[in-house]
N, CA, C and O atoms as a Tripos MOL2 file, in Angstrom:
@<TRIPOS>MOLECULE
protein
  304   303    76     0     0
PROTEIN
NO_CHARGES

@<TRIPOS>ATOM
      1 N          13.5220    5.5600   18.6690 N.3       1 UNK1
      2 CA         12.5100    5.6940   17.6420 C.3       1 UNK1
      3 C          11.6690    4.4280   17.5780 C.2       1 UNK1
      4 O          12.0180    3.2480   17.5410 O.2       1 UNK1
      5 N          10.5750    4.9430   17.5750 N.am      2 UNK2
      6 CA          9.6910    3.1110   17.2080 C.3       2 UNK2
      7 C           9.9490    2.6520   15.8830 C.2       2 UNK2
      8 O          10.4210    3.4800   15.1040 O.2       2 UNK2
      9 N           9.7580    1.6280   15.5210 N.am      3 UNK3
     10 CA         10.2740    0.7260   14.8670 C.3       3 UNK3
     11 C           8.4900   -0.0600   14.2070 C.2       3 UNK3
     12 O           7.9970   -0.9020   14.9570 O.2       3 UNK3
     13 N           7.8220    0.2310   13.0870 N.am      4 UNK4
     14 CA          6.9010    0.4630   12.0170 C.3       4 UNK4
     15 C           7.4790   -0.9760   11.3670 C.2       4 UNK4
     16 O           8.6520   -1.3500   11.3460 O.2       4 UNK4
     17 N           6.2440   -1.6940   10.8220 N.am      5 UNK5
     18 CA          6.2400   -2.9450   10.0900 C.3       5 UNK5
     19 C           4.8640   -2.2780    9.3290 C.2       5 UNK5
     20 O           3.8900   -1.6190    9.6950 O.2       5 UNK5
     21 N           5.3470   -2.8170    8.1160 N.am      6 UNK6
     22 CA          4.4370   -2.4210    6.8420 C.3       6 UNK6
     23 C           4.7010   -3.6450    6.0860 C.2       6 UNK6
     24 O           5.8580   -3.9950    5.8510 O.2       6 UNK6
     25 N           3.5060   -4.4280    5.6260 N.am      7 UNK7
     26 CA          2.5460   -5.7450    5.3910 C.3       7 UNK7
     27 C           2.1310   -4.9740    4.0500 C.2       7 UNK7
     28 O           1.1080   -4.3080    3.8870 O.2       7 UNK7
     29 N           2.8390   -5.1400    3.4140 N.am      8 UNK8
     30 CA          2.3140   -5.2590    1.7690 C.3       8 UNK8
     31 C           1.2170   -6.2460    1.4670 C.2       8 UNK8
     32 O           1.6380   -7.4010    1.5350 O.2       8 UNK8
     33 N           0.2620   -6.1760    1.2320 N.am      9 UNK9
     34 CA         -1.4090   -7.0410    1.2220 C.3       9 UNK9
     35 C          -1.5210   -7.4860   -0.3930 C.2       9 UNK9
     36 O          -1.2500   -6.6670   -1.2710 O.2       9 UNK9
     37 N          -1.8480   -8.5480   -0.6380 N.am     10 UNK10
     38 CA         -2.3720   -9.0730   -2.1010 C.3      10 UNK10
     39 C          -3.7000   -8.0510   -2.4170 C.2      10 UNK10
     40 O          -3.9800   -6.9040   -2.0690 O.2      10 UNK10
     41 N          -4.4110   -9.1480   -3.3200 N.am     11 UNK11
     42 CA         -5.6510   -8.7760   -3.2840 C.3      11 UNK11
     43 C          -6.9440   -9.1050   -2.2750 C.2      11 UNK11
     44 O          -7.9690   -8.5090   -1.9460 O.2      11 UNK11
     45 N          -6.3710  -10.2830   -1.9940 N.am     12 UNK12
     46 CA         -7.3770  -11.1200   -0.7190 C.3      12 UNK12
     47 C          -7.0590  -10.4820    0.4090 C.2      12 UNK12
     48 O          -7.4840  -11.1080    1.3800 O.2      12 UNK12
     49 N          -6.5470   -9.5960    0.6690 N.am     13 UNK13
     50 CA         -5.8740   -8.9810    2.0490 C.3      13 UNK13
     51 C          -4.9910   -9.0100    2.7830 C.2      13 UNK13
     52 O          -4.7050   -8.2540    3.7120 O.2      13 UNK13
     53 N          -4.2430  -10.3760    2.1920 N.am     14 UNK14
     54 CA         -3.3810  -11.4870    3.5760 C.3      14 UNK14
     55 C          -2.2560  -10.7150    2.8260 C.2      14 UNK14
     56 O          -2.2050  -10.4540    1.6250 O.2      14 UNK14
     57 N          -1.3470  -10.4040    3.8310 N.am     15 UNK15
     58 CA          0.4100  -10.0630    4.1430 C.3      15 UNK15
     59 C           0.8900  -10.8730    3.1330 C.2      15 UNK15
     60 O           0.6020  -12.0520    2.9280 O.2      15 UNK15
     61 N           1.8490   -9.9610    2.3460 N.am     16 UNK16
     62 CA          2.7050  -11.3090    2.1600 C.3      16 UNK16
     63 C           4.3650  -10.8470    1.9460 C.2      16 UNK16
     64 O           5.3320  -11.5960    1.8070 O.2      16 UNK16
     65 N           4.3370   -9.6060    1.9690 N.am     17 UNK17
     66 CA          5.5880   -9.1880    2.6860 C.3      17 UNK17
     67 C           5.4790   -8.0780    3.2150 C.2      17 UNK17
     68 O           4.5710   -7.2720    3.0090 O.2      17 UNK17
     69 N           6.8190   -7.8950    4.2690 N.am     18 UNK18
     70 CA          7.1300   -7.3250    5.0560 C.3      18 UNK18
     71 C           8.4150   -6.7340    5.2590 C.2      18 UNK18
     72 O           9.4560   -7.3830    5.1650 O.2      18 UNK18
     73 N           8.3530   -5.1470    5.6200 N.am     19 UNK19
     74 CA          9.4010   -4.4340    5.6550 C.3      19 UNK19
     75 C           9.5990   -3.8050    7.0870 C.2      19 UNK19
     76 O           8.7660   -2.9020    7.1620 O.2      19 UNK19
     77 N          10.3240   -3.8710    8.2570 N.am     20 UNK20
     78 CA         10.6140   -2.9740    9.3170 C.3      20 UNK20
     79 C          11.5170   -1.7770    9.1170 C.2      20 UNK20
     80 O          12.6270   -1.6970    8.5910 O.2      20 UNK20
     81 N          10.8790   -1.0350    9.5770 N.am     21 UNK21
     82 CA         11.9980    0.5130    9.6370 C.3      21 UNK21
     83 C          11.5630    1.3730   10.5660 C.2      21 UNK21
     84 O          10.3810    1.1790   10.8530 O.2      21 UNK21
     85 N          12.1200    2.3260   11.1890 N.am     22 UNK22
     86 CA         11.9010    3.4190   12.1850 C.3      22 UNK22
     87 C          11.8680    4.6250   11.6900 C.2      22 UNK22
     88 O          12.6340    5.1100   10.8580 O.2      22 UNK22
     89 N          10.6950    5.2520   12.3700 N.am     23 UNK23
     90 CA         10.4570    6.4900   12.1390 C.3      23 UNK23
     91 C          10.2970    7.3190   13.4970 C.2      23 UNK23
     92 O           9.7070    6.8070   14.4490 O.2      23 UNK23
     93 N          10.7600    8.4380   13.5620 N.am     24 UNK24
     94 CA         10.3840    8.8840   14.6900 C.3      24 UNK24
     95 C           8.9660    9.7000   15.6350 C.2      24 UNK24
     96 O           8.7830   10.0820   16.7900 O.2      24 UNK24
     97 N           8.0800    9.6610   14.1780 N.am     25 UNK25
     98 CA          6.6060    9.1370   14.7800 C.3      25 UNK25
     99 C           5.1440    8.6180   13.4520 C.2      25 UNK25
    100 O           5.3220    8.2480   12.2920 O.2      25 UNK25
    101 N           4.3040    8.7220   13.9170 N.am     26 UNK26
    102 CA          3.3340    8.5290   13.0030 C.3      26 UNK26
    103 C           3.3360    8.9100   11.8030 C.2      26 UNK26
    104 O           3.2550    8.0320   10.9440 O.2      26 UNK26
    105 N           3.4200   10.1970   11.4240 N.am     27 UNK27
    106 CA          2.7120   10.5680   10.6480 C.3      27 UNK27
    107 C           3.6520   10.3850    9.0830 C.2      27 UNK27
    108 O           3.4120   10.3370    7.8770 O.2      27 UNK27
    109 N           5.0610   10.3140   10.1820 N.am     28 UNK28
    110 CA          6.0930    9.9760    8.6950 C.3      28 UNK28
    111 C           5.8950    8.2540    8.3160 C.2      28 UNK28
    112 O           6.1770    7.9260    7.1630 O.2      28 UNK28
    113 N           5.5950    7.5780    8.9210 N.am     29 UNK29
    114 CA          5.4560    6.2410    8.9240 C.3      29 UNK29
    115 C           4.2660    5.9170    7.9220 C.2      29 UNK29
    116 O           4.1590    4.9600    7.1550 O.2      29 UNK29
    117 N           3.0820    7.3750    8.2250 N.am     30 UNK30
    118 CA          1.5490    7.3490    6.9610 C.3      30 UNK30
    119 C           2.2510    7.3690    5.5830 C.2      30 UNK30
    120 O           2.1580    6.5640    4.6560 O.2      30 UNK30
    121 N           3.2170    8.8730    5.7300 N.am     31 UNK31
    122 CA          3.9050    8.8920    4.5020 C.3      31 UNK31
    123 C           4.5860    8.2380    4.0810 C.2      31 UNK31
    124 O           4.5370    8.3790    2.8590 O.2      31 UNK31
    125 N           5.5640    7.2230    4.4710 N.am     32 UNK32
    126 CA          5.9590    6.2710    4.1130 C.3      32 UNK32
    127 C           4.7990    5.0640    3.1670 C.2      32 UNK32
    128 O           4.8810    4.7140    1.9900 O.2      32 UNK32
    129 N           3.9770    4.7400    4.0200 N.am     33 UNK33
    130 CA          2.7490    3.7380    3.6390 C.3      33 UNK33
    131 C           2.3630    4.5070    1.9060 C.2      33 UNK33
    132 O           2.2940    3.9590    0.8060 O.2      33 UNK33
    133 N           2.1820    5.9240    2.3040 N.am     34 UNK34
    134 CA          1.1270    6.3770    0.9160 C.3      34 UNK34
    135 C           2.0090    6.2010   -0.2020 C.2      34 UNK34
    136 O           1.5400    5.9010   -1.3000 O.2      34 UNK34
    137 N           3.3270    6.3710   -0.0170 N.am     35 UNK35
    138 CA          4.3850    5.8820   -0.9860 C.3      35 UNK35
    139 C           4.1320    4.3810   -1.6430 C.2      35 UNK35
    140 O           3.9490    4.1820   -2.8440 O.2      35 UNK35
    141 N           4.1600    3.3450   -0.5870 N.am     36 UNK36
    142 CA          3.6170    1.9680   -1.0300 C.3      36 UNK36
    143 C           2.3420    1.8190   -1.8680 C.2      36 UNK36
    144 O           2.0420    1.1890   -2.8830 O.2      36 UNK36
    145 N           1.7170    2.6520   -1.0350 N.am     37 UNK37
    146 CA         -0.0550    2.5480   -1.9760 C.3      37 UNK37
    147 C           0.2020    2.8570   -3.3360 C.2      37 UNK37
    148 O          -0.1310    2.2200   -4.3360 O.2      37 UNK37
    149 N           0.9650    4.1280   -3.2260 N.am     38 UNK38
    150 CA          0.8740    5.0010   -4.6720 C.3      38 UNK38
    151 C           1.2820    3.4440   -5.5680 C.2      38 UNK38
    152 O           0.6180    3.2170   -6.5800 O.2      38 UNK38
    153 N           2.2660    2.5240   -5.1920 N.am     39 UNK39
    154 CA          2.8100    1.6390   -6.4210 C.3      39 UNK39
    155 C           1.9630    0.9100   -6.3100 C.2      39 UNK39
    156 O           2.3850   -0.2100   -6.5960 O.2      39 UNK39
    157 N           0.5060    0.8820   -5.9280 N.am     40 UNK40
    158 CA         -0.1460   -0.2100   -6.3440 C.3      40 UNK40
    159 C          -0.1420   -1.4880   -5.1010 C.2      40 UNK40
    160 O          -0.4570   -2.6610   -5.2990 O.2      40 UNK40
    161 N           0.2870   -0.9100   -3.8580 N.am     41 UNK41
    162 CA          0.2350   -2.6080   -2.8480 C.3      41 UNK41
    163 C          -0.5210   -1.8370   -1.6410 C.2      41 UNK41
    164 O          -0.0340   -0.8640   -1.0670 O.2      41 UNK41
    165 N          -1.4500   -2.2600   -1.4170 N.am     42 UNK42
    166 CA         -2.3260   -1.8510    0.1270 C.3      42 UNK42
    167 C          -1.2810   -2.0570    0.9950 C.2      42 UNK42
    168 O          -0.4950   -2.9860    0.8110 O.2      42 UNK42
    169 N          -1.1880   -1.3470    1.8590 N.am     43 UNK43
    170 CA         -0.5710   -1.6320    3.2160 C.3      43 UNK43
    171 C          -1.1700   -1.4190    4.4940 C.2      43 UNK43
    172 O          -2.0050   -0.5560    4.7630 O.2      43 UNK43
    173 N          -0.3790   -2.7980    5.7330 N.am     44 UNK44
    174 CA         -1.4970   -1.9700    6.5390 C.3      44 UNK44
    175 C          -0.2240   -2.1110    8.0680 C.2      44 UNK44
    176 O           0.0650   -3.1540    8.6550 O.2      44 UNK44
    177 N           0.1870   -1.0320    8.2950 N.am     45 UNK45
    178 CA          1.2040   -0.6040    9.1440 C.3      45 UNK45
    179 C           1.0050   -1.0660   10.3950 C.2      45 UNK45
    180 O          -0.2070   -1.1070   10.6050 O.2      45 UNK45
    181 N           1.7750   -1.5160   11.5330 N.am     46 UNK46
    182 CA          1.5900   -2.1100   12.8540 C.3      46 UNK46
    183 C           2.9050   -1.3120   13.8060 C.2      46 UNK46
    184 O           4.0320   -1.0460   13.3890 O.2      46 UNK46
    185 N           2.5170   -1.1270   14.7620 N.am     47 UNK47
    186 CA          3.6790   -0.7930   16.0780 C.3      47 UNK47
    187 C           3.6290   -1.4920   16.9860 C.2      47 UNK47
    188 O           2.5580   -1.4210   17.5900 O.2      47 UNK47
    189 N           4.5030   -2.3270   17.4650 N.am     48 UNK48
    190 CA          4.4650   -2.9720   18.2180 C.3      48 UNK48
    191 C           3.2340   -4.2710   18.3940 C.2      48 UNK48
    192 O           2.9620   -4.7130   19.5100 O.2      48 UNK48
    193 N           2.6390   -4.7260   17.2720 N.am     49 UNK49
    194 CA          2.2780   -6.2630   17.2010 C.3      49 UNK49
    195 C           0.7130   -5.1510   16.2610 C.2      49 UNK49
    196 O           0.0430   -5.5510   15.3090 O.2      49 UNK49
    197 N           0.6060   -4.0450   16.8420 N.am     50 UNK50
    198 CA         -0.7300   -3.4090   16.6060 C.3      50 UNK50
    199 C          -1.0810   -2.9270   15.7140 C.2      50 UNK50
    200 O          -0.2410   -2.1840   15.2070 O.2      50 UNK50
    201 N          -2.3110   -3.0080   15.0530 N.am     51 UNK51
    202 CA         -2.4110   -2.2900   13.6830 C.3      51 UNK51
    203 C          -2.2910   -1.2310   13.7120 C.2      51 UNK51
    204 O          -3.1210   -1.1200   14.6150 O.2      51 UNK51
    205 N          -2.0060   -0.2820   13.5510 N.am     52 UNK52
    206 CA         -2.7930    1.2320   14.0120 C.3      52 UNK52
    207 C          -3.0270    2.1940   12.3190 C.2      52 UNK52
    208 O          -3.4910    3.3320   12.3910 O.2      52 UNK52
    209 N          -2.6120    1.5200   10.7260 N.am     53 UNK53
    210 CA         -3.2080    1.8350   10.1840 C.3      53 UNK53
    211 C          -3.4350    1.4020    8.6950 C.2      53 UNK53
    212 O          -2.4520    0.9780    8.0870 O.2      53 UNK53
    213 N          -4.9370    1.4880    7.8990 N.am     54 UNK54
    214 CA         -4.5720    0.2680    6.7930 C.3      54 UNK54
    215 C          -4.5070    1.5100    5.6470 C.2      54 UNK54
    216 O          -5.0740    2.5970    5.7520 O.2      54 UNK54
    217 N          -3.8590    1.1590    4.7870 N.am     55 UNK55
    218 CA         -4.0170    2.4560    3.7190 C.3      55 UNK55
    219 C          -4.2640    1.5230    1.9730 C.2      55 UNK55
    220 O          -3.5760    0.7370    1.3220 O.2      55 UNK55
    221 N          -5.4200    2.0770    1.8170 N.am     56 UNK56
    222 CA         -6.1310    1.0560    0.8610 C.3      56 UNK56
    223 C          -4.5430    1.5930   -0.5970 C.2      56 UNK56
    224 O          -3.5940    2.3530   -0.4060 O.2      56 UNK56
    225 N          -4.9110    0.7970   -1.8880 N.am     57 UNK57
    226 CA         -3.7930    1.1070   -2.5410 C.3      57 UNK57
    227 C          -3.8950    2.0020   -3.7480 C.2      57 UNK57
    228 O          -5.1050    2.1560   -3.9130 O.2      57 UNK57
    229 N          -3.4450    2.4630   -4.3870 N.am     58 UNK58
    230 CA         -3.6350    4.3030   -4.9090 C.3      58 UNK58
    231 C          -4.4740    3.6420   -6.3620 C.2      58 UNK58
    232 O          -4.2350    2.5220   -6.8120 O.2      58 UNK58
    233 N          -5.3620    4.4960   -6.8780 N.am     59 UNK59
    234 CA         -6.1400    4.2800   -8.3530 C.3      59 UNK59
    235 C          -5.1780    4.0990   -9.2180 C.2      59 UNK59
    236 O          -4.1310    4.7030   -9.4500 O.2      59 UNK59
    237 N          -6.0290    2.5620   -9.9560 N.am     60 UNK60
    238 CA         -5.0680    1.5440  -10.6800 C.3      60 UNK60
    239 C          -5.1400    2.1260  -12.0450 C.2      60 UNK60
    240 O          -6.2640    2.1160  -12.5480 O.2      60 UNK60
    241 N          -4.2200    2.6060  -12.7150 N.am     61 UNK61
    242 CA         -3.9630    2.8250  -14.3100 C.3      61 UNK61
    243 C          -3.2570    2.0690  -15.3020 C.2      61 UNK61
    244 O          -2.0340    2.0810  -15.4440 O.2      61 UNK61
    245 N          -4.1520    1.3510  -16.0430 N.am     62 UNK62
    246 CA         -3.5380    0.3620  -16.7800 C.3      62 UNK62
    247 C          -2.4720    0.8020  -17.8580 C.2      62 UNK62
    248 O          -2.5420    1.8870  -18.4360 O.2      62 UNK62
    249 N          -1.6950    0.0730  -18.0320 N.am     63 UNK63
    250 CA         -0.2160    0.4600  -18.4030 C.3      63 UNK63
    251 C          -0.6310    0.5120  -20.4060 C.2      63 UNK63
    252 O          -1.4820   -0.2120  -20.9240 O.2      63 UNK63
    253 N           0.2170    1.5260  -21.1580 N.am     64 UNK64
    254 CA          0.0040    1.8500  -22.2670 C.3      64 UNK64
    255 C          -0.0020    0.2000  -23.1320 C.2      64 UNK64
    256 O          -1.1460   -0.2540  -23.1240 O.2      64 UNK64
    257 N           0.6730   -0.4230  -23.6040 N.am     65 UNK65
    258 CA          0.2450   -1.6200  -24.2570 C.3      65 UNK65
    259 C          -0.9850   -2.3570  -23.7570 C.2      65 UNK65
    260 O          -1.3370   -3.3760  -24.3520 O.2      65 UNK65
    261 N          -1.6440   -1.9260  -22.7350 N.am     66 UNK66
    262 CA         -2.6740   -2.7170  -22.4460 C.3      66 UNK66
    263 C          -3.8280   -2.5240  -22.5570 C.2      66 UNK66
    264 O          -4.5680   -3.5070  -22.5910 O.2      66 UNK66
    265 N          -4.3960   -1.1620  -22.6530 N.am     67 UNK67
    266 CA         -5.3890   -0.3240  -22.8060 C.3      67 UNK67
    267 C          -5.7540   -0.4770  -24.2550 C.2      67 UNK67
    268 O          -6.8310   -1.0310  -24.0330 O.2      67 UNK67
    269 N          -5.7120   -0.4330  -25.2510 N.am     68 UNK68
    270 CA         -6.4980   -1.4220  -26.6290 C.3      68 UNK68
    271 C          -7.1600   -2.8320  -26.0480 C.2      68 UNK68
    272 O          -8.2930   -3.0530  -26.4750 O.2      68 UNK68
    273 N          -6.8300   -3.4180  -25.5020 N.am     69 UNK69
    274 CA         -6.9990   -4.5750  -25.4700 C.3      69 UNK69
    275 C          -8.5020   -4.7220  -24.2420 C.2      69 UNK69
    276 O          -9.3220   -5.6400  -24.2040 O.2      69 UNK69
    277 N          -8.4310   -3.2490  -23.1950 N.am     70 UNK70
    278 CA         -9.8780   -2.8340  -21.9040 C.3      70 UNK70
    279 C         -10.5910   -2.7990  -23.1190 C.2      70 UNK70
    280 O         -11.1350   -3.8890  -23.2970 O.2      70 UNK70
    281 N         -10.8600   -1.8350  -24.2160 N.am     71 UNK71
    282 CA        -11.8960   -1.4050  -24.9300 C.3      71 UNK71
    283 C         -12.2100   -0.1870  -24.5110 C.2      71 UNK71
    284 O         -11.3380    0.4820  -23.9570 O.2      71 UNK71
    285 N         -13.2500    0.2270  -24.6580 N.am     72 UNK72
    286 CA        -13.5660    1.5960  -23.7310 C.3      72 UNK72
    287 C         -13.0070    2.2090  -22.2430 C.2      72 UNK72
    288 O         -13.3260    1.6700  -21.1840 O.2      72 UNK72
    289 N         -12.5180    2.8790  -22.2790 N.am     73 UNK73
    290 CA        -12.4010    3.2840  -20.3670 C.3      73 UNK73
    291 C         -12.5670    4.4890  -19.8840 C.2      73 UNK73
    292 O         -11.7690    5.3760  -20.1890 O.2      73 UNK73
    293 N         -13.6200    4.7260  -19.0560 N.am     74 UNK74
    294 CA        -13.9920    4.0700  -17.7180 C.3      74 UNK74
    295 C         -15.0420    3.0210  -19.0470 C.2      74 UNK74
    296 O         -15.5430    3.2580  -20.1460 O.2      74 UNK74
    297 N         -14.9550    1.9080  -18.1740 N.am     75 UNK75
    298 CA        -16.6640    1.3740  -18.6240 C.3      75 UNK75
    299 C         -17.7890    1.7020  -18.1380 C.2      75 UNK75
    300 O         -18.0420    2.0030  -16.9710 O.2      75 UNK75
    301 N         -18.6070    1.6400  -19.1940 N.am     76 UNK76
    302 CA        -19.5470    2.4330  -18.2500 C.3      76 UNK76
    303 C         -21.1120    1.5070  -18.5000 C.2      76 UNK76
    304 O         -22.1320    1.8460  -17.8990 O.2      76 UNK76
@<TRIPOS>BOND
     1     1     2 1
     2     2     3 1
     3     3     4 2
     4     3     5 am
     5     5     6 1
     6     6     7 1
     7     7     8 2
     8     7     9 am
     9     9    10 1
    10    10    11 1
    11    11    12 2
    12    11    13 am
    13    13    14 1
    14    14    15 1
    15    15    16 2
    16    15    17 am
    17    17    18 1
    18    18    19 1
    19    19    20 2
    20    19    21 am
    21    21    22 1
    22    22    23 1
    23    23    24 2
    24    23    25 am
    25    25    26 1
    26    26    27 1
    27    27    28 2
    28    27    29 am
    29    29    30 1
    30    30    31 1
    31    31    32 2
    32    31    33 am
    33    33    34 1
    34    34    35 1
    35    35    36 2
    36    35    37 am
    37    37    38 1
    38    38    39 1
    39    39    40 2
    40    39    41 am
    41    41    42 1
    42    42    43 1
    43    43    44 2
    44    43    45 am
    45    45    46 1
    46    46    47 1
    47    47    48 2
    48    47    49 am
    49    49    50 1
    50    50    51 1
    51    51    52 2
    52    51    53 am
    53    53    54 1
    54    54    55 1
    55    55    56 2
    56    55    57 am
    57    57    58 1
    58    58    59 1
    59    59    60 2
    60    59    61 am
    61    61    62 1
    62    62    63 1
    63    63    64 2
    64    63    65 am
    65    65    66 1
    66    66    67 1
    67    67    68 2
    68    67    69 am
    69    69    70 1
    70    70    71 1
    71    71    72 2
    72    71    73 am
    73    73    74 1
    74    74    75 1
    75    75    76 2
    76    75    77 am
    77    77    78 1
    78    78    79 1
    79    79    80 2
    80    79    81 am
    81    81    82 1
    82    82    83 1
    83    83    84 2
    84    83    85 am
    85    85    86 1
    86    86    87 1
    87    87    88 2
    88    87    89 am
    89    89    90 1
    90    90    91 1
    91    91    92 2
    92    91    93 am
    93    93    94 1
    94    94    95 1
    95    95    96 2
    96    95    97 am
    97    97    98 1
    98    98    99 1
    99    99   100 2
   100    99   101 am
   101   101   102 1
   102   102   103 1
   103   103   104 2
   104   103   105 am
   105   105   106 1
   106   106   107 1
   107   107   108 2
   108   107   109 am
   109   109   110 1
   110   110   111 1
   111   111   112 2
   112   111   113 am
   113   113   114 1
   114   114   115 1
   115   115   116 2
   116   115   117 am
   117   117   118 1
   118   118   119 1
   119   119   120 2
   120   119   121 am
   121   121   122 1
   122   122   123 1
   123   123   124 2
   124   123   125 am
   125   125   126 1
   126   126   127 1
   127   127   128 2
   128   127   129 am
   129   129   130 1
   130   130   131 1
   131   131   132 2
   132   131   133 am
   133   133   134 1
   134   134   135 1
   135   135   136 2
   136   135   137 am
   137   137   138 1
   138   138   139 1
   139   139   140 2
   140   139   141 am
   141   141   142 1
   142   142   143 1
   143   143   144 2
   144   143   145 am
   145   145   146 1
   146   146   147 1
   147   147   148 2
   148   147   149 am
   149   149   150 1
   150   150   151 1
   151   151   152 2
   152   151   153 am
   153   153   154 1
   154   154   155 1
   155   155   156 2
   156   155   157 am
   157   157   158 1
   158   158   159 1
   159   159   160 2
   160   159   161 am
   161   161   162 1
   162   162   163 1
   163   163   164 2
   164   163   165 am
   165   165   166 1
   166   166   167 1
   167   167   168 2
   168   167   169 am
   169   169   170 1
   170   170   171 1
   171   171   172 2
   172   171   173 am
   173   173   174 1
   174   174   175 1
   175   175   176 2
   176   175   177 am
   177   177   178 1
   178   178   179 1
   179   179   180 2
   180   179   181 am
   181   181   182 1
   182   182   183 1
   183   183   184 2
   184   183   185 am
   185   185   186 1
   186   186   187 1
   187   187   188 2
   188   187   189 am
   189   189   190 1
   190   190   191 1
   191   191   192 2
   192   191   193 am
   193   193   194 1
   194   194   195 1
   195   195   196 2
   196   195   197 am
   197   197   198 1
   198   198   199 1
   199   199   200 2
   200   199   201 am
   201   201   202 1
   202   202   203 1
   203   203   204 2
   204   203   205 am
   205   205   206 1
   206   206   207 1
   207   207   208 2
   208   207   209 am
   209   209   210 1
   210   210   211 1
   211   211   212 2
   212   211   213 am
   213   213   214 1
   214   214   215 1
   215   215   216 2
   216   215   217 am
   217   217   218 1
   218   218   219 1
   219   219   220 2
   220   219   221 am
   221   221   222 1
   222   222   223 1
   223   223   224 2
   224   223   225 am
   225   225   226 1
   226   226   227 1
   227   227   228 2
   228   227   229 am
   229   229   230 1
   230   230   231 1
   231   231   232 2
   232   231   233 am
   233   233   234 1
   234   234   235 1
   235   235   236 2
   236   235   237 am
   237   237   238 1
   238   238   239 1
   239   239   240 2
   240   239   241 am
   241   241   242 1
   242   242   243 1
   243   243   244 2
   244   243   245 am
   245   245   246 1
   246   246   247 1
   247   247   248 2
   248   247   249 am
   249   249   250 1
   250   250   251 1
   251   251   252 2
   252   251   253 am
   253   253   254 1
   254   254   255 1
   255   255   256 2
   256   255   257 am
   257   257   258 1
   258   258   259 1
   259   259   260 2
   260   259   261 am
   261   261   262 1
   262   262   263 1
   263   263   264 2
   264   263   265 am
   265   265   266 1
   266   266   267 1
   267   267   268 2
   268   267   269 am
   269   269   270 1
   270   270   271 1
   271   271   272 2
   272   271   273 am
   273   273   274 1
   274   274   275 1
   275   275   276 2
   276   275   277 am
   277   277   278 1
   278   278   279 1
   279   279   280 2
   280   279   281 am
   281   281   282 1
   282   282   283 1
   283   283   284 2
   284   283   285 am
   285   285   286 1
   286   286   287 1
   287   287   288 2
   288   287   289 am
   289   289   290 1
   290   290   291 1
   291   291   292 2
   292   291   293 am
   293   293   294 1
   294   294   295 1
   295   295   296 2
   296   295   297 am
   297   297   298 1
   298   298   299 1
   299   299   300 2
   300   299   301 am
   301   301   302 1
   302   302   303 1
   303   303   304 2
@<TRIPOS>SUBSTRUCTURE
     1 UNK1         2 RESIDUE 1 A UNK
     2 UNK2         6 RESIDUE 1 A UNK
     3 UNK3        10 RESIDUE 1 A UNK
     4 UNK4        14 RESIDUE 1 A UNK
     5 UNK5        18 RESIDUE 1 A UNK
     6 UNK6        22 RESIDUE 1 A UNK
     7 UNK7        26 RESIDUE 1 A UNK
     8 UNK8        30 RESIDUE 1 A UNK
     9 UNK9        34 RESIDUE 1 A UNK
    10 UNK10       38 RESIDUE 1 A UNK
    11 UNK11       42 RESIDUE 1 A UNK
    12 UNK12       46 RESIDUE 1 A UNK
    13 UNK13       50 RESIDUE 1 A UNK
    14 UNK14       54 RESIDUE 1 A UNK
    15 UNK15       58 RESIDUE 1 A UNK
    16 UNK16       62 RESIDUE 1 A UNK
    17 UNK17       66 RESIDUE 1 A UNK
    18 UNK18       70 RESIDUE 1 A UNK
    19 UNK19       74 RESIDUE 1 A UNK
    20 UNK20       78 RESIDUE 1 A UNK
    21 UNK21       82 RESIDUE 1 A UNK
    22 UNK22       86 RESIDUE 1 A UNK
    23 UNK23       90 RESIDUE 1 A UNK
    24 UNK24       94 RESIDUE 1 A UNK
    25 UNK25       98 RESIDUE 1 A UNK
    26 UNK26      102 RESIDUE 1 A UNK
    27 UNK27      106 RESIDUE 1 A UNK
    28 UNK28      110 RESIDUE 1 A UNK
    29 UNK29      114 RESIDUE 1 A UNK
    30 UNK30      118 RESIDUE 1 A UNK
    31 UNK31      122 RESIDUE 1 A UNK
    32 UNK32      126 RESIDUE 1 A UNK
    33 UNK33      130 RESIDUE 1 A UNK
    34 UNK34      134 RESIDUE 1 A UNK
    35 UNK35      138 RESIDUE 1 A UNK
    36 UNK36      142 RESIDUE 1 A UNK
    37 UNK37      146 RESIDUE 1 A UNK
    38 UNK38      150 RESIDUE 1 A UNK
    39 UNK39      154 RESIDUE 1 A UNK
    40 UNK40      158 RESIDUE 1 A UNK
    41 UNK41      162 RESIDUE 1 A UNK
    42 UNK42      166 RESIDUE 1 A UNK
    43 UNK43      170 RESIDUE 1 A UNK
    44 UNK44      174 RESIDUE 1 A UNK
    45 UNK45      178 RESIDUE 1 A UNK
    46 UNK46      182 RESIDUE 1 A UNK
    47 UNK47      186 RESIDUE 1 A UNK
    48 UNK48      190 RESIDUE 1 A UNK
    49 UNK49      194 RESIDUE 1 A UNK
    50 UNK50      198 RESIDUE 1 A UNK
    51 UNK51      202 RESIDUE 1 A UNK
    52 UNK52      206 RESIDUE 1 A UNK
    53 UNK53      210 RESIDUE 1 A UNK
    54 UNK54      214 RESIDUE 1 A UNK
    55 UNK55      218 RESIDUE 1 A UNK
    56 UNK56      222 RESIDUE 1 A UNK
    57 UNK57      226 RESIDUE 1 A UNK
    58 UNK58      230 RESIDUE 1 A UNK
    59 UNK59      234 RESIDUE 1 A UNK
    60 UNK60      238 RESIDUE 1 A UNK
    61 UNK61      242 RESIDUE 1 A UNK
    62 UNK62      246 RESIDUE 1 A UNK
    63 UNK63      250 RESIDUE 1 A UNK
    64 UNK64      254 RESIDUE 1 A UNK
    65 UNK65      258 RESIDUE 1 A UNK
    66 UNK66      262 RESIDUE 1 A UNK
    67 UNK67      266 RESIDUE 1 A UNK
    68 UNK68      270 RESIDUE 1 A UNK
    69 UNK69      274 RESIDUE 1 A UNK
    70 UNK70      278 RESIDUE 1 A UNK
    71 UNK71      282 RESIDUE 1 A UNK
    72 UNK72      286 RESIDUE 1 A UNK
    73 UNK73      290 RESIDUE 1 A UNK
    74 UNK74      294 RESIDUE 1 A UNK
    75 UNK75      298 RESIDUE 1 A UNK
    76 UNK76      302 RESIDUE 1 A UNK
């Protein structure tokens, strides 16, 4: 099975951790990633040194004690 590295990204883009695991092809390795996004961390998956995909990170919902404090939302 290949063996998938997923680069959890800040906000500036740069890695700053990293998880290896095997999947036995692509597309479970996407699903894996969209799992990461969904919590809020971009990832951007590599095989073998290579990117092959970035998955931006899932729409941010600000958490219930915090939303008084946005004001309106969406702003508009």
């Amino acid at each position: 099975m290949p063996t998938y590295v997923f680069f959890l990204t800040n906000h500036l883009g740069e890695p700053f951790e990293a998880h290896e695991l095997e999947f036995p092809d692509d597309q479970q390795a996407f699903n894996h990633a969209e799992i990461l996004a969904a919590r809020q961390y971009p990832v951007e998956i590599r095989r073998g040194g290579e990117l092959i995909k970035q998955i931006p990170m899932g729409e941010w919902q600000a958490e219930d004690w915090l939303k008084p404090h946005l004001g309106p939302w969406p702003l508009t």
